[in-house]
Steps between C-alpha positions, in 0.01 A plus 500: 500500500337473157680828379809369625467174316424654172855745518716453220765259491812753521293710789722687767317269772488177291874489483517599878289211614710318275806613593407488934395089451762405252632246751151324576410503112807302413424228768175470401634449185794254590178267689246539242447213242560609149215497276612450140206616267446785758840594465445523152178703513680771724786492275286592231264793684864607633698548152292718302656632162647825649715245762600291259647745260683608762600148659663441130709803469619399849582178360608645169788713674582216744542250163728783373730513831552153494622545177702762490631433808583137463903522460541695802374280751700153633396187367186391780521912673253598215181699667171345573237759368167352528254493188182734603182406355219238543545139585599366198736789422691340793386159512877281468334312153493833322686513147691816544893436424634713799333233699686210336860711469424474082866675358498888510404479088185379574389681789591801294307394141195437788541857602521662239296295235235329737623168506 
């Protein structure tokens, strides 16, 4: 059991066990208090700098299809594309203008120029 417990995270049987008890995990989840400051402490051991390079570029194109695509959808039919990244990355108090529906100018000049 100790060599099983020391198999990489992306392992071909850590994501079956993960994938056969899916169901259990999430209503474990669904009863289990939620822990605040050891949410944040697995937040941080989970987004290491490879993950969040690649959590911004995910964000990055999703900023840019909002954009782009913002006079072809109905008034209220827009998309919902989650952010991806920690906590405060999607935490509802976060300054980022997509979040606040800032004119397409600014979300642009934040784009493009960093804000």
């Amino acid at each position: 059991m100790s060599l099983i417990g020391e198999l990489p995270e992306g392992s071909r049987y850590g994501q079956r066990y993960h994938f056969d008890h899916r169901e259990e995990a999430a209503t474990e989840r669904a009863k289990a208090d939620v822990d605040d400051e050891m949410s944040a402490w697995l937040d941080t051991q989970f987004w290491t700098g490879d993950r969040l390079m690649i959590a911004q570029l995910i964000n990055a194109v999703r900023e840019l299809t909002m954009v782009t695509g913002a006079g072809k959808w109905r008034k209220g039919k827009e998309p919902e594309y989650p952010i991806v990244g920690p906590a405060e990355w999607r935490d509802g108090n976060s300054k980022n203008p997509a979040d606040k529906k800032a004119p397409i100018a600014d979300r642009l000049h934040k784009f493009f120029f960093g804000g």
